[in-house]
C-alpha positions in Angstrom: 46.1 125.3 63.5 46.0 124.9 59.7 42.6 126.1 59.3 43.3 129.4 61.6 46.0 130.4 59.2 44.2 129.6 56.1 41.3 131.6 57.0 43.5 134.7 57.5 44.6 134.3 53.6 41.7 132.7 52.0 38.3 133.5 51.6 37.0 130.0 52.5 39.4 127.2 54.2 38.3 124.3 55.4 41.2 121.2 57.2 39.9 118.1 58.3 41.7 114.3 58.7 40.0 111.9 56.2 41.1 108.7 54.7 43.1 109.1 52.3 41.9 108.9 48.4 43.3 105.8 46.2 46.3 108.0 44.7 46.5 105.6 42.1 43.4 107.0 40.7 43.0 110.3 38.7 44.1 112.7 38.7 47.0 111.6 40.5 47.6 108.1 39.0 50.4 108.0 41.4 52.3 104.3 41.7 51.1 104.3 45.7 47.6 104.4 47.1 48.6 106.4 49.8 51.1 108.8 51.9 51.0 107.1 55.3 53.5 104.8 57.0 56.6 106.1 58.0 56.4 109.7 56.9 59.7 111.1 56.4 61.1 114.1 54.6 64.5 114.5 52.8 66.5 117.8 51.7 69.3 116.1 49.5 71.9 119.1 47.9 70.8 122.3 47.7 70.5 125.4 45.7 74.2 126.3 46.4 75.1 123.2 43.8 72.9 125.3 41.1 74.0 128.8 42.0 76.2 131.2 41.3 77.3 128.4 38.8 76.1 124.9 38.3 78.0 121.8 39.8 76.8 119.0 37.4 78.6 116.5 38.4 76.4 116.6 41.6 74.1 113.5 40.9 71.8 111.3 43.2 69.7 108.7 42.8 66.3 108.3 44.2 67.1 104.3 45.2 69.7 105.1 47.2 68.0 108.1 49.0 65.5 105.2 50.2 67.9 103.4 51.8 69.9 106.6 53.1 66.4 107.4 55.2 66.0 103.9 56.4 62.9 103.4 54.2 64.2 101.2 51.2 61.3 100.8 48.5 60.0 104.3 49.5 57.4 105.8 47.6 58.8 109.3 47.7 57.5 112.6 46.2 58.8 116.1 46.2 60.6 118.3 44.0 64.0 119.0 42.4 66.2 119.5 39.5 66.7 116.6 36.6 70.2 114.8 36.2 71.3 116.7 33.3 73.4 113.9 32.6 70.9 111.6 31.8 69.0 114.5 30.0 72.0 116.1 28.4 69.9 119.6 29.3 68.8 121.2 32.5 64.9 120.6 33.7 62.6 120.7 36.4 62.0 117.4 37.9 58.5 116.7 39.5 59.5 112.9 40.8 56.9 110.4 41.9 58.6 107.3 42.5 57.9 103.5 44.3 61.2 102.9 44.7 63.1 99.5 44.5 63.1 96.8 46.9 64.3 93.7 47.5 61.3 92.4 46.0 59.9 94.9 43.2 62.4 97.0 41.1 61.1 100.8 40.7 58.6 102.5 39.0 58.8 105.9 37.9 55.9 107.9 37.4 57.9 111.3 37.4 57.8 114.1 34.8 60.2 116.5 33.6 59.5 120.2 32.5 61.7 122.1 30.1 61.9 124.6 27.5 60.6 123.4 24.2 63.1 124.2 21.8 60.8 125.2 19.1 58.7 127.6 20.6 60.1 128.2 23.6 57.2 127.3 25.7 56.6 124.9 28.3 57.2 120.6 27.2 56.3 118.0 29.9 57.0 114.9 29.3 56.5 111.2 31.4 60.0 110.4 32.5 59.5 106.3 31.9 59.0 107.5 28.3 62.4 108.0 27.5 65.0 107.0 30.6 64.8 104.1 33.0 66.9 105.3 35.6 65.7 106.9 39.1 68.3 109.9 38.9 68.5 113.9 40.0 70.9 116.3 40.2 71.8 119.4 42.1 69.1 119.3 44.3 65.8 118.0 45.9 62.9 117.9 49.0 61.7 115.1 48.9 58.7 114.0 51.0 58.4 109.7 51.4 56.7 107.3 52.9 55.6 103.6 52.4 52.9 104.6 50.1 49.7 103.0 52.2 46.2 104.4 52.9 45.7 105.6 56.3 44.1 108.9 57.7 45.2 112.2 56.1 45.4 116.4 56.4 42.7 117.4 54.0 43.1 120.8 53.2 40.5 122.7 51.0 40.9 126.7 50.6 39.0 128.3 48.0 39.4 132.9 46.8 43.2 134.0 48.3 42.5 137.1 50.0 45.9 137.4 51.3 49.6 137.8 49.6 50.8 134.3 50.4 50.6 131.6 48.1 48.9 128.2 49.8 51.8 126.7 50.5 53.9 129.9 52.3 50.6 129.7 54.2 50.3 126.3 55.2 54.2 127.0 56.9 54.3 130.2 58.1 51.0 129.2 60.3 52.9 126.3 61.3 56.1 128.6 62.0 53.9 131.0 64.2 52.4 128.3 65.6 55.0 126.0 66.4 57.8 127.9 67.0 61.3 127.0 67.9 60.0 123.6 66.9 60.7 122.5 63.4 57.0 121.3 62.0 57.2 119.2 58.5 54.6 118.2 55.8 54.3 116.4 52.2 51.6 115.2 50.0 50.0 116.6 47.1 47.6 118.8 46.3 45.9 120.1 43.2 44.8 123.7 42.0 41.1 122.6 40.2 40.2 126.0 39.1 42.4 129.0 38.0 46.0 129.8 37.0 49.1 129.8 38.3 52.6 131.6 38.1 55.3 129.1 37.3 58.6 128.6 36.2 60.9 126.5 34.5 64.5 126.8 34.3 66.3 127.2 30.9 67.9 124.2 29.5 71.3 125.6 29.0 72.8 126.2 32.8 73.7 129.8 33.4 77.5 130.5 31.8 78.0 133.5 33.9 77.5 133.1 38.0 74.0 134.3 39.3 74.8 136.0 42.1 71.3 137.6 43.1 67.5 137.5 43.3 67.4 139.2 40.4 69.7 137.3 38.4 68.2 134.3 39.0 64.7 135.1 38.3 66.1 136.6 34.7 67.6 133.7 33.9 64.7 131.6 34.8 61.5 131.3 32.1 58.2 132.1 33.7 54.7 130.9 32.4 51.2 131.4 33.6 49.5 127.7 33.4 46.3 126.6 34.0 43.9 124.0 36.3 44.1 121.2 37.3 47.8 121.1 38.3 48.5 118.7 40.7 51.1 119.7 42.9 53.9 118.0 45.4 55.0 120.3 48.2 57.3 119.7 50.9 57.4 121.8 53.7 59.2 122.6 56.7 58.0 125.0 58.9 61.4 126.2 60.3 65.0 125.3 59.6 66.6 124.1 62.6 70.0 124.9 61.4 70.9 122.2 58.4 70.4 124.8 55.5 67.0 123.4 54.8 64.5 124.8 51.5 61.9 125.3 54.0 59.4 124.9 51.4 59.5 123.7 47.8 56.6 122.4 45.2 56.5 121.2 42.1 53.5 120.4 39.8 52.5 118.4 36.5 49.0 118.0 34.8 47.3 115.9 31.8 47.5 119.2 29.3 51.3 119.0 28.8 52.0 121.8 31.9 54.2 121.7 35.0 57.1 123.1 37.0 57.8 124.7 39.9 54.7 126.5 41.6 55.1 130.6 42.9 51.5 131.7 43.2 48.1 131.3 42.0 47.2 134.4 39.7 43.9 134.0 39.9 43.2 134.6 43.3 39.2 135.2 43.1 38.8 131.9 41.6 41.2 129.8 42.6 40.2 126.2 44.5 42.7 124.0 46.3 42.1 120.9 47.7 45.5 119.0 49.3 46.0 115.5 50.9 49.3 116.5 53.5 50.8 114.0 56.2 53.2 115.5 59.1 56.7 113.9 58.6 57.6 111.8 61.7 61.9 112.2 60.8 64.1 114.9 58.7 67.1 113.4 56.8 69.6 116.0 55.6 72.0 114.7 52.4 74.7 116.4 50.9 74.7 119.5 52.7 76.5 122.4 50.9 79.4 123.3 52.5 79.7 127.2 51.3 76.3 128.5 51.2 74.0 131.6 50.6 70.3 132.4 50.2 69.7 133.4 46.6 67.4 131.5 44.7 65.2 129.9 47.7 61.7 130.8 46.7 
């Protein structure tokens, strides 16, 4: 199914199940070896707690989303917004967390991207260096799983031909595929050649409400960063009614850029190559109760 879809964006797309690689290697140098066992996917909050106006007291913690989704000591990836009271800013999260159990206490291998304040460009920094907690805020989609080796979606598509980026392909061909049925992946992937569009938001929360689109994307700093960035989508390929973010990625790399993925903008050149695993359960936490659709994509 994923390859059909692939091939009707990309020049060259190639899905196959394969062991998956030791993530605790590069690039990843994830704190798991693996995304299999249990495969589970969480939409905690939602872009309503960000827009029109910021709700900061809204604050989770990844420990206790492990035990809300009946998988304490998780080893969950995905992406969302940093606990700007830990930070004292806003940021873009990219977590990547083994999280506590009984008996191991956590490690956090996350990163944060914000605005560096003296040239206002992109600063990315190893969350572990400076807090020890396991904390977001506002909002997250988190993919988890008990972190072990096992047999994996390998997904390699190489020149975009079409308009969608890889990951608005990897759903909508799930979506026309599956239907009425709701069809949901994680993992990680990595873009090794080429650029991509990406943003991050400002560190200051919007003062006046962003009621639009357009608003939003104003208010929000976009950069074009380069490969590898090593990405963490997760994807749903239609919301069956819990005002799901059907699909949301974050990415970090070893040169100091990350945040959250649009589009490749190098389409001739681009390569990706992605390790996914279908989620076997969907947890939603902290649903919104007044809603809208700005500020999805």
């Amino acid at each position: 199914v994923l390859q059909k879809g692939l091939k009707e964006n990309f020049a060259d797309a190639q899905v196959s199940v394969v062991d998956c690689p030791d993530l605790t290697q590069e690039p990843f140098n994830f704190p798991a070896k693996g995304i299999c066992g249990k495969p589970r996917i969480a939409d905690v909050g939602g872009v309503p707690y960000l827009i029109p106006l910021a709700q900061k007291e809204k604050v989770y913690d990844l420990n206790t989303v492990a035990k809300d989704i009946e998988l304490p000591g998780a080893f969950i990836l995905g992406a969302g917004a940093a606990s700007s009271k830990v930070l004292g800013m806003n940021a873009e999260l990219i977590p990547i967390v083994q999280t506590k159990s009984e008996k191991k206490p956590a490690v956090n291998g996350s990163y944060f991207a914000h605005i560096n304040p003296a040239d206002k460009g992109c600063l990315l920094e190893k969350y572990s260096s400076k807090y020890s907690d396991c904390e977001f805020g506002l909002l997250a989609n988190l993919y988890a799983s008990e972190g072990q080796p096992g047999k994996v979606i390998e997904v390699k598509a190489n020149g975009r031909t079409g308009e969608l980026n890889f990951v608005s392909c990897l759903r909508q061909t799930l979506e026309k595929h599956y239907g009425e049925k709701p069809v949901g992946m994680g993992g990680t992937f990595i873009i090794q050649k080429g650029k991509a569009k990406i943003h991050i938001m400002p560190p200051e929360f919007s003062a006046c409400p962003l009621n639009t689109d357009e608003d939003v994307n104003n208010w929000l700093k976009f950069f074009e960063m380069k490969a590898p960035l090593i990405c963490q989508p997760v994807i749903v390929s239609r919301d069956p009614g819990f005002d799901l973010r059907v699909e949301h990625t974050h990415c970090f790399s070893h040169h100091g850029e990350g945040g959250h993925y649009h589009q490749d903008t190098s389409p001739d050149s681009v390569q990706y190559l992605g390790y996914f695993q279908p989620a076997e359960l969907l947890f939603r936490i902290d649903r919104p109760q007044e809603t809208h659709l700005v500020g999805r994509d």
